[in-house]
N, C-alpha and C positions, 0 to 999 in steps of 0.2 A: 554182572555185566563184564564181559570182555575186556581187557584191557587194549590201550590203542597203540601201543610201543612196539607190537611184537615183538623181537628178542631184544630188545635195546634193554640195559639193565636200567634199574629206574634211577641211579645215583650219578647217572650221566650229566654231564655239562650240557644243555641245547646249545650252548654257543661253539662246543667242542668238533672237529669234522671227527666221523666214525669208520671207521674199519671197513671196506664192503669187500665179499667175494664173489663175483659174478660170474657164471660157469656158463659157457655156449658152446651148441656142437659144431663143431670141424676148427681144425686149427688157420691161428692167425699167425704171420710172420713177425719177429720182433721189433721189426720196423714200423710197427700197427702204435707202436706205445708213445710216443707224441702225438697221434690223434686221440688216443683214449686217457689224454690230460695226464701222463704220468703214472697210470698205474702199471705196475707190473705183469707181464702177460705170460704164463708157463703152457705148455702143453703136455697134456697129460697121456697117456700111453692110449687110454680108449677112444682117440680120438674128438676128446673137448678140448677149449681154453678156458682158462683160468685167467681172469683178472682180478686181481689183488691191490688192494692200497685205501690211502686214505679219501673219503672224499665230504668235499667242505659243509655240505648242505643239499635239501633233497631237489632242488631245482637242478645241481652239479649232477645230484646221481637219476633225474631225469635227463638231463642230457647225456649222460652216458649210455641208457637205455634205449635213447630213440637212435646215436651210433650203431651199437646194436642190429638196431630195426633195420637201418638204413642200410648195413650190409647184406641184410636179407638173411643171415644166419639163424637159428632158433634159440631163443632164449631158456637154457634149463633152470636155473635159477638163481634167485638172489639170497645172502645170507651175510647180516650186519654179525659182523665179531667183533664188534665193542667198539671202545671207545679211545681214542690216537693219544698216547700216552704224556702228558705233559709236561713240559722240562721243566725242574725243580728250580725256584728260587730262588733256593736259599745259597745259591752261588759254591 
């Protein structure tokens, strides 16, 4: 049977936010990245964007997805790179 994480490694934290990159075609202005809650926005040479950053839980990265929609742009994909590194304890 399939597993249901897709690339999320399994050693993950659930309470941890995860990594996400979300690529869409035509680019957005950088002025786009306080509506897209902070993530980081590049543009790439072939004409996508790229957002980048952390995001808390999958309700956060459904709303970032229906922004997305809502601009009417095309979504190429989504792809979770792990897991937002957490700051060490031990001081």
């Amino acid at each position: 049977m399939p597993s249901r994480s897709g690339n999320v490694p399994s050693a993950c934290d659930p309470e941890a936010p995860l990594i996400y990159e979300i690529r869409i075609q035509g680019h957005l202005g950088q002025d786009w990245t306080g509506w897209f809650e902070g993530l980081s926005i590049t543009l790439a040479d072939n004409g996508e964007t790229v957002l980048t950053g952390p995001v808390i839980d999958q309700a956060a990265l459904f709303g970032v997805l229906r922004k997305v929609r809502d601009l009417g742009l095309p979504l190429l994909s989504v792809v979770c790179l792990g897991q937002v590194d957490a700051p060490d304890g031990n001081g």
